[in-house]
C-alpha positions as CSV (number, residue, x, y, z in Angstrom):
1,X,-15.0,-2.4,-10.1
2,X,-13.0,0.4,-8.8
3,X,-9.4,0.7,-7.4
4,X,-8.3,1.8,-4.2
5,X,-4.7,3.5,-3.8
6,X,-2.4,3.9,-0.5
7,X,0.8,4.6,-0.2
8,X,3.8,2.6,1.7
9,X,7.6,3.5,2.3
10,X,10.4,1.1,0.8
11,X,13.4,-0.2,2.9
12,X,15.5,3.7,1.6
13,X,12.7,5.6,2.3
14,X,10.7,6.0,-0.9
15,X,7.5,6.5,-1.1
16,X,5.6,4.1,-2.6
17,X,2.2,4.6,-4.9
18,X,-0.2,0.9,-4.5
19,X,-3.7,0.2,-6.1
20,X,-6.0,-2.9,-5.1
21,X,-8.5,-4.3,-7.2
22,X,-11.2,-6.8,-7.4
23,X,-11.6,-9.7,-4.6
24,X,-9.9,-13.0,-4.0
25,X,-6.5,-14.5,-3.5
26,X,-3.5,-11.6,-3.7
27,X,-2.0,-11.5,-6.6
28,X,0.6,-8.8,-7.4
29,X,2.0,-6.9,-10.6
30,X,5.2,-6.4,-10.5
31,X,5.9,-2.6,-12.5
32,X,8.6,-3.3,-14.9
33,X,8.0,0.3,-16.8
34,X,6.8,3.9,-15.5
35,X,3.0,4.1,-15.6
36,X,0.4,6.1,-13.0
37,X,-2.0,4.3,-11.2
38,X,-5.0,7.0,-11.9
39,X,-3.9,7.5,-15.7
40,X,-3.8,4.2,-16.7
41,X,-6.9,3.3,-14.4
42,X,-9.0,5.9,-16.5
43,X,-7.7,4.5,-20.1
44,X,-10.5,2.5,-21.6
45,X,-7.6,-0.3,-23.1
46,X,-5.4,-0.7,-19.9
47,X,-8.6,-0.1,-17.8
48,X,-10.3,-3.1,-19.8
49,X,-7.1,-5.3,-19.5
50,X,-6.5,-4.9,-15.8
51,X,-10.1,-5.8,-14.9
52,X,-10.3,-8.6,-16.9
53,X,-6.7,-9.9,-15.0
54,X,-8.6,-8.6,-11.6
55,X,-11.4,-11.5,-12.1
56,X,-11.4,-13.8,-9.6
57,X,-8.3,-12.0,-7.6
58,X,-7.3,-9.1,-5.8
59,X,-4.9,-7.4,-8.0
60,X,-2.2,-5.2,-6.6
61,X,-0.7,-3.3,-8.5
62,X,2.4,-0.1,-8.0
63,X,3.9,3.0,-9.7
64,X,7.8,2.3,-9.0
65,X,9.8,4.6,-7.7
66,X,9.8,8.4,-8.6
67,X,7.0,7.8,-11.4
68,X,3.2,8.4,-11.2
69,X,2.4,8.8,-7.5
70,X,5.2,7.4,-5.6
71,X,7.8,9.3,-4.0
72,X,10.0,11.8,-6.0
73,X,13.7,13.3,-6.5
74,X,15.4,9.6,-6.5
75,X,18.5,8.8,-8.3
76,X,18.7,5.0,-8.0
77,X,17.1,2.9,-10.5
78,X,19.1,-0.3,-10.4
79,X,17.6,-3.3,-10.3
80,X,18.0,-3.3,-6.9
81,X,16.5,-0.3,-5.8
82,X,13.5,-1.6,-7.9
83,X,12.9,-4.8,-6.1
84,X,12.8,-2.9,-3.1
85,X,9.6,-1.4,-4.6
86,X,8.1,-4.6,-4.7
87,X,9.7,-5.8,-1.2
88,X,8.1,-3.0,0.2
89,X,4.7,-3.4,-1.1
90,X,4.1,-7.3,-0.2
91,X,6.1,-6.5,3.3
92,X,3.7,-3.7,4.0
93,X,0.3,-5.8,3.1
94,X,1.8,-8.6,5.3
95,X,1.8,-11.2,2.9
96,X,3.1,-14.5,3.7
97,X,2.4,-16.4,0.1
98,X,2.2,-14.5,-2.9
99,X,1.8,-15.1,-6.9
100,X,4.3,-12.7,-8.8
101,X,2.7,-11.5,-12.6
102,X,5.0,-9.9,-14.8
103,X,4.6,-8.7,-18.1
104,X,7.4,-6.9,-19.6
105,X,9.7,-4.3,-19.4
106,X,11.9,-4.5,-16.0
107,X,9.2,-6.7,-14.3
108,X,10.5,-9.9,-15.1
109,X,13.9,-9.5,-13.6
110,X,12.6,-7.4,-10.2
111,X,10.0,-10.7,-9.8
112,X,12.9,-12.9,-10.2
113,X,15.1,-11.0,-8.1
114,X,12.7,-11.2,-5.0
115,X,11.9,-14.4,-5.6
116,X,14.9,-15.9,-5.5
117,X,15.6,-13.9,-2.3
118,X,11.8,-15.2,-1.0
119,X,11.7,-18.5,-2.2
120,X,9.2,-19.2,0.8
121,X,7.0,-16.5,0.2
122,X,6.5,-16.7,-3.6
123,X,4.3,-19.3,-4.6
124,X,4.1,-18.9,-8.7
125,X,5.9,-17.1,-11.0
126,X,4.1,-15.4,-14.6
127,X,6.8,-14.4,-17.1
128,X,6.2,-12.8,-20.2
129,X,8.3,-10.9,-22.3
130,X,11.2,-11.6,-19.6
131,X,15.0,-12.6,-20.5
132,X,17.9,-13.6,-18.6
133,X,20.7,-10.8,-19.6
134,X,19.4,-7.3,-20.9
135,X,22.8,-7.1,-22.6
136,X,21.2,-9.9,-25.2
137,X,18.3,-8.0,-25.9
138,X,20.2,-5.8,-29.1
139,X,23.4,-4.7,-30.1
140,X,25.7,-2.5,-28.3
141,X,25.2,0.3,-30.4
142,X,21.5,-0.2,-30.6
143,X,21.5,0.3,-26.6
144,X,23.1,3.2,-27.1
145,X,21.8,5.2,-29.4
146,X,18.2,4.2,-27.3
147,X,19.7,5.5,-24.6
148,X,20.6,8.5,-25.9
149,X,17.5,9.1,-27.5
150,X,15.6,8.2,-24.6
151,X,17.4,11.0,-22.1
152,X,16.6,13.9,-24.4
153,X,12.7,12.9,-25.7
154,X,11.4,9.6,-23.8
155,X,11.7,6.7,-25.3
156,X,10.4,6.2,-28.7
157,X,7.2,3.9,-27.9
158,X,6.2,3.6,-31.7
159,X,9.5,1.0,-32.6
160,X,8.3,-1.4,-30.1
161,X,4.7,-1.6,-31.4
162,X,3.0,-3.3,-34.2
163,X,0.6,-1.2,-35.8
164,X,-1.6,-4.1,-36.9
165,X,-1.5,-5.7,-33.6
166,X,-2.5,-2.7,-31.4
167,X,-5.3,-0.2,-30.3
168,X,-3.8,2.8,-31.8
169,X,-5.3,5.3,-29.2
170,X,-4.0,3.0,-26.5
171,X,-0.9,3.0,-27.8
172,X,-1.0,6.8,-27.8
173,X,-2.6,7.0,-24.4
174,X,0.3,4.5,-22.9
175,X,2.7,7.7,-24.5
176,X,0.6,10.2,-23.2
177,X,1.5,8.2,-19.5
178,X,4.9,7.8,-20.0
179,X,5.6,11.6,-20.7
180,X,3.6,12.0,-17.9
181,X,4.8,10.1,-15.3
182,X,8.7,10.1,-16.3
183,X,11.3,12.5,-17.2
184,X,13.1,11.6,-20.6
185,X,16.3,11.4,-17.9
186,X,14.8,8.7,-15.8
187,X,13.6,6.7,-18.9
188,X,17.3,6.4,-19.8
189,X,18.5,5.4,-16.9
190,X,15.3,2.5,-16.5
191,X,17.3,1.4,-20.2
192,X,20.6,1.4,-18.8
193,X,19.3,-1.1,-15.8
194,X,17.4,-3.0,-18.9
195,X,20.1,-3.7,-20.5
196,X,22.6,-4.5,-17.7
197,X,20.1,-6.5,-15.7
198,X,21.6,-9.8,-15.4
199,X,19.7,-12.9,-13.5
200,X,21.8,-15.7,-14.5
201,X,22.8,-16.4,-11.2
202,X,19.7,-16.5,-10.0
203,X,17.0,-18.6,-12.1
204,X,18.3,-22.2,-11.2
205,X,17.1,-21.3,-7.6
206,X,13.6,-20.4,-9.0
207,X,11.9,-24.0,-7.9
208,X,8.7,-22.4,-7.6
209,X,6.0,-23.0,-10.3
210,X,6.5,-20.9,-13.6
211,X,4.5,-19.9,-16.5
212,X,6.9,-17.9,-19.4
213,X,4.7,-16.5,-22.2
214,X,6.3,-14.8,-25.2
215,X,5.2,-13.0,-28.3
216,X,6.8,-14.9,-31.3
217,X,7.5,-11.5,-32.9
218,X,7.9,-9.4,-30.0
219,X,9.4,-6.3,-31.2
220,X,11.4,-5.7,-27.6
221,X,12.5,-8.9,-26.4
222,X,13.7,-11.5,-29.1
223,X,11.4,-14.5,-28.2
224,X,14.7,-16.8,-28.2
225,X,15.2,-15.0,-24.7
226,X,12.1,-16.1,-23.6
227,X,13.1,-19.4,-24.4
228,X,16.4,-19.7,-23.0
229,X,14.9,-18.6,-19.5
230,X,12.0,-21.4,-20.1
231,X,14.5,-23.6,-20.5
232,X,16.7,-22.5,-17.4
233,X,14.2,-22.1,-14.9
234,X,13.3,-26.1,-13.2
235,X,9.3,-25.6,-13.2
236,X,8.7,-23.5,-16.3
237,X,5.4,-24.2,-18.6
238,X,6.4,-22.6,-21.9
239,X,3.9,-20.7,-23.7
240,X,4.7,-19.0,-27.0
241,X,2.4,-16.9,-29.2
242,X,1.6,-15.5,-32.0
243,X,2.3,-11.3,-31.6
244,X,4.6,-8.2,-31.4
245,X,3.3,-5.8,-29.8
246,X,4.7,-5.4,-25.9
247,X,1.8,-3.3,-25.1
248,X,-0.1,-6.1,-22.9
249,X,-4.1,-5.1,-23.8
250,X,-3.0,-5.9,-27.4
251,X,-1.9,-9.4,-26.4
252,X,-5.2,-9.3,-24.1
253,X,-6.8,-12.4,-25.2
254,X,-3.9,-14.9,-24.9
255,X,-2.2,-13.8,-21.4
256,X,-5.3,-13.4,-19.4
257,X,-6.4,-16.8,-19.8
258,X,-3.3,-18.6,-19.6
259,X,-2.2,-16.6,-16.9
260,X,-6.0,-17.0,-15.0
261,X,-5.3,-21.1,-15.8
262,X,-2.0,-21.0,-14.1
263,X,-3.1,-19.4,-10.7
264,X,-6.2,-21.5,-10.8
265,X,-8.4,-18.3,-11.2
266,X,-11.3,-19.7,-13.9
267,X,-14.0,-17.9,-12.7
268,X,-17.4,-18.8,-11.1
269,X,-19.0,-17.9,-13.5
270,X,-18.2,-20.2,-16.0
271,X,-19.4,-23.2,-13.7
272,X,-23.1,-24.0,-13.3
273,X,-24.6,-24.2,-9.6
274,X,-21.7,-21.8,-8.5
275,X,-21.5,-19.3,-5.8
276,X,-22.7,-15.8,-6.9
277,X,-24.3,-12.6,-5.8
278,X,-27.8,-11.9,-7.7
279,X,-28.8,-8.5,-8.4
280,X,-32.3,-6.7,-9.2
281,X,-33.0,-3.4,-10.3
282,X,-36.7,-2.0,-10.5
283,X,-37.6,1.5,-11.8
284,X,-40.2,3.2,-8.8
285,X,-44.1,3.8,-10.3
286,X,-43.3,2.3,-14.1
287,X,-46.9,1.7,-14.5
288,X,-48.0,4.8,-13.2
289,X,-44.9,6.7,-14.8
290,X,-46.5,5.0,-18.3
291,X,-49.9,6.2,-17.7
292,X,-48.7,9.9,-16.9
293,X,-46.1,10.4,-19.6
294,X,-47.4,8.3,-22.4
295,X,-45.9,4.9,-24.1
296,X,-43.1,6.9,-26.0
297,X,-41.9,9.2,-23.5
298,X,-42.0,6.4,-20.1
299,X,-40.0,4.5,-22.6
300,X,-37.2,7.2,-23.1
301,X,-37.1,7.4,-19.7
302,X,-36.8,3.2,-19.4
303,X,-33.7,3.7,-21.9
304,X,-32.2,5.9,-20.0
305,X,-32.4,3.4,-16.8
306,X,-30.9,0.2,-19.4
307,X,-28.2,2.4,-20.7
308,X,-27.0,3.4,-16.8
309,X,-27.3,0.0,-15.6
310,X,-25.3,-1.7,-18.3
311,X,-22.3,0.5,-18.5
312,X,-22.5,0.0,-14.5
313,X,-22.3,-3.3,-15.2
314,X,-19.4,-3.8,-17.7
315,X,-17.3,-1.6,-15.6
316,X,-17.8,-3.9,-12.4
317,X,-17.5,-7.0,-13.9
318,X,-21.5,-8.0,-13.7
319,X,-23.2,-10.4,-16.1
320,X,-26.9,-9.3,-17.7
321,X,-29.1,-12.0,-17.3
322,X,-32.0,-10.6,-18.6
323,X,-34.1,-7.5,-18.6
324,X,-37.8,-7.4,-17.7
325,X,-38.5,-4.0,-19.1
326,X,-38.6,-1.9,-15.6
327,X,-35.4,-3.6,-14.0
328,X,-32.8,-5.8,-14.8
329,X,-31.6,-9.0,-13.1
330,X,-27.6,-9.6,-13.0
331,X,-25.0,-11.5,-11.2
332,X,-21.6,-11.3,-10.0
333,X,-18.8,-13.9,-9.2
334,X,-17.7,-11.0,-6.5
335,X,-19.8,-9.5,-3.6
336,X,-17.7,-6.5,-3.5
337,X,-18.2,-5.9,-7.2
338,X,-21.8,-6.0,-6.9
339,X,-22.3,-3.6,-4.0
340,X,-19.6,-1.4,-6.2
341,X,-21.6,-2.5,-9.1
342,X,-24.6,-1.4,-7.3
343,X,-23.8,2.1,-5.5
344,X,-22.2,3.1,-9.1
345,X,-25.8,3.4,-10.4
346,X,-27.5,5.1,-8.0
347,X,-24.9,7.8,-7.8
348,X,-25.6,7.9,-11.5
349,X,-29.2,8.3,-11.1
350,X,-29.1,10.8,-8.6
351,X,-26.7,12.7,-10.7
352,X,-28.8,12.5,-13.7
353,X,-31.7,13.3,-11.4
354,X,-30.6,17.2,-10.5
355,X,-30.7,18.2,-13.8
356,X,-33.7,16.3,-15.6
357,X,-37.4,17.5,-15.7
358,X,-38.7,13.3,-15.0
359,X,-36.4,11.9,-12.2
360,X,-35.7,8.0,-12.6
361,X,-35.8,6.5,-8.7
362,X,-34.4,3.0,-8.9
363,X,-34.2,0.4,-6.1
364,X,-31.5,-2.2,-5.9
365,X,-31.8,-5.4,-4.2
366,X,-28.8,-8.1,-3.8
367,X,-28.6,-11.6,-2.2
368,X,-26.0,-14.3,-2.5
369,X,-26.5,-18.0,-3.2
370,X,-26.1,-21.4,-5.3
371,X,-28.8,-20.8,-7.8
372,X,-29.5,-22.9,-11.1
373,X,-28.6,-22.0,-13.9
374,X,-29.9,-23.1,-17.0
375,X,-30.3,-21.4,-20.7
376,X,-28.5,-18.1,-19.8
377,X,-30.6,-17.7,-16.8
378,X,-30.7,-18.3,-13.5
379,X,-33.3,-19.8,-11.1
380,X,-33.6,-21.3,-7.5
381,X,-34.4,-19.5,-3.9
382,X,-31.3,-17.1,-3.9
383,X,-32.8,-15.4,-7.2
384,X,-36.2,-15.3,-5.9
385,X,-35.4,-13.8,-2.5
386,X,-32.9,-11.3,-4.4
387,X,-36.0,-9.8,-6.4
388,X,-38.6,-9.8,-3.3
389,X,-35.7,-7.4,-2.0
390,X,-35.8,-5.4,-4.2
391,X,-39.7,-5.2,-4.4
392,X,-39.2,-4.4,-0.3
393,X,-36.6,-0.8,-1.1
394,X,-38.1,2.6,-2.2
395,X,-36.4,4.3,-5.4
396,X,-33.0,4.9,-4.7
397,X,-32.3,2.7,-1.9
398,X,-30.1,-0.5,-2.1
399,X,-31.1,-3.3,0.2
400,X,-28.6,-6.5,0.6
401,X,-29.5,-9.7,2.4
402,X,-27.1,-10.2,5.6
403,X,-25.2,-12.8,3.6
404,X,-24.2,-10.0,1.3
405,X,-23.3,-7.9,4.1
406,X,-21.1,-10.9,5.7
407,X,-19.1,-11.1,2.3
408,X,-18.5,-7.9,1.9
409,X,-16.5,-7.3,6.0
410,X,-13.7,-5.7,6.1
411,X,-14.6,-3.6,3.1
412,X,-15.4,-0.1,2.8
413,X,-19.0,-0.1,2.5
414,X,-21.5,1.3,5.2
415,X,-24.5,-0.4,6.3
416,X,-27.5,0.5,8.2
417,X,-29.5,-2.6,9.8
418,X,-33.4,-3.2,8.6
419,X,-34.4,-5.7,10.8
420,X,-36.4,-8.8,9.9
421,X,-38.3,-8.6,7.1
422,X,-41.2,-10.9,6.2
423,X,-40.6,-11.2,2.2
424,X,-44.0,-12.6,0.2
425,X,-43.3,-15.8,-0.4
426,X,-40.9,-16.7,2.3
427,X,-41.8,-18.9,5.4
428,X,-38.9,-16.8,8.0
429,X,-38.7,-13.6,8.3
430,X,-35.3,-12.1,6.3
431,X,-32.5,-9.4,8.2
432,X,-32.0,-6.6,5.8
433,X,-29.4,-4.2,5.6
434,X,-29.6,-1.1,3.8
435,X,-26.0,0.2,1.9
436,X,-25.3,3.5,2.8
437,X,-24.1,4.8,-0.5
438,X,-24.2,8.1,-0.5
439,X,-21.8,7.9,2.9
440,X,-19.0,5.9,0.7
């Protein structure tokens, strides 16, 4: 799974930073703090926690204004110059229905804020660690000694976290962002729109489906906020939770779920007989590779091929079914993620290959179906044509069934047409494509 960034231009002429990822129904995260798209894409705990939320969805995702990649030298940071971030991103991708996450931070007022001014085009709400008045969220001296803080060294990230309830490095990395990607002057001035950011006047209009999670602990936000707005807004399911932290990978294995449940993204995976896309790889001459090299080294080399397929794999979302020694057999609940899936290893191959003394030539082979499943493994035609496929490539080729090529339109992927193919096995001839990877 890999993201793709573009920019767009906001209503005053700011330039704004936007990553897509995954495949499936839009949804978008609104940015309630500074981050940058590529730092905290290449962060093992935010990387993790944003393609998990990614499954089953195309997640879009921003750097607000004058942070990360998006336009510089602004001055306005009120809440409603930041909802112009947001406007400007679901304007510019044309969406006419559109499910608002926030988690944190300034996100939960900018969501509510746009939707209550596009109650049409908002279909569901995700709240967590929102309020209703930033002026509740500490004392008056308390803001302002942050504040204060905040414009001459950044905002101390340590007070808001729970040591016991966090990834320390990520905590560390998310610090590493923020120095980053914000000047300790535009930090303050985010805290001064915190705590004057008032939606009181607006969450009675919110009629829309709403989920509100909140960390019974959390260390930011008292959770009694959380419940007030709960309580205030006329569709609100109320989710509480055990937690403090306000670093969102930490509270990982509660919000994805719950928020995955309430957009009605439970993924195909989990259901048997489901749609999926079926992949094969098969190392080139393994017998004969045996018979030169020996038992020991032919299995080095075999290792070498596991270890690149699976961290392909878990960074694209795949699931192993099973190895047979020389290849592996996976499946995806996302075409796009297994062509991605699939072009990641061979430019991993080929880039082991220029430096090692025994080249590894692997052929991929994809196909897309309903096959069984049964016992952690997967049976039926889809699976059987997927592997004579792959028996059809040479070492480092990828060849994808035309249904795999239909799913994947409108992507950026480049595809060279095989022909009919008569597969062993198979009564009609097959049309193959062949993925251009090394073009992408």
């Amino acid at each position: 799974m890999e993201q793709q960034i573009r920019f767009c231009t906001s209503s005053d002429g700011v330039t704004i930073a936007y990553a897509t990822v995954g495949d499936g129904p839009p949804i978008v995260y609104a940015t309630g703090w500074p981050t940058h798209l590529e730092l905290e894409w290449e962060a093992p705990s935010s990387r993790t926690f944003l393609e998990s939320l990614a499954q089953g969805c195309t997640l879009i995702r921003y750097d607000m204004r004058s942070t990360g990649l998006s336009g510089s030298e602004v001055t306005d940071f009120s809440l409603a110059a930041l909802t112009r971030d947001l406007e400007a991103i679901i304007g510019h991708l044309k969406m006419n229905k559109v499910d608002l996450v926030s988690l944190g931070g300034l996100a939960g007022p900018i969501a509510m804020t746009y939707a209550a001014a596009n109650q049409q085009r908002v279909s569901r709400l995700v709240l967590s660690s929102a309020f209703i008045r930033g002026d509740k969220i500490t004392t008056p001296d308390r803001q302002r000694s942050l504040i204060e803080y905040a414009a001459q060294f950044g905002i101390p990230v340590f007070d808001f976290i729970d040591d016991d309830d966090s990834d320390l490095r990520g905590v560390r990395d998310a610090q590493r962002r923020l120095q980053a990607t914000a000047s300790p002057v535009i930090q303050a001035e985010l805290l001064k729109t915190l705590y004057s950011a008032d939606v009181s006047g607006l969450v009675e209009r919110l009629t829309m489906p709403a989920l509100v999670l909140h960390g019974r602990q959390d260390l930011l936000v008292p959770f009694a906020l959380g419940r007030e707005l709960a309580a205030r807004l006329p569709q609100a399911r109320f989710v509480p939770f055990e937690g403090q932290s306000s670093t969102v990978w930490a509270q990982a294995n509660v919000l994805v779920p719950e928020i995955h449940r309430f957009l009605g993204l439970e993924t195909a995976e989990r259901e048997p007989g489901a749609f999926r896309t079926v992949l094969f790889t098969d190392v080139e001459g393994s017998t004969a590779l045996t018979q030169r090299l020996g038992d020991a080294r032919a299995r080095d080399l075999l290792r070498e091929h596991e270890r690149i397929v699976r961290e392909a794999l878990k960074a694209h979302g795949g699931s192993e079914v099973k190895t047979m020694g020389d290849g592996f057999m996976a499946s995806f609940t996302s075409a796009t993620r297994a062509l991605e899936c699939a072009i990641s290893m061979q430019r991993a191959f080929a880039q082991r290959n220029q430096s090692a003394q025994e080249p590894i030539k692997v052929r991929v082979g994809l196909n897309a179906g309903e096959p069984i499943a049964e016992e952690d493994d997967l049976f039926g035609t889809a699976v059987n044509e997927a592997a004579r496929i792959t028996a059809t490539a040479k070492g480092g080729e990828i060849l994808v069934a035309n249904v795999v090529r239909e799913l994947a339109k409108g992507k950026d992927f480049f595809f060279s047409d095989r022909g009919e193919t008569s597969l062993k096995g198979f009564d009609e001839p097959v049309r193959l494509f062949e993925v251009r990877w090394r073009e992408t």
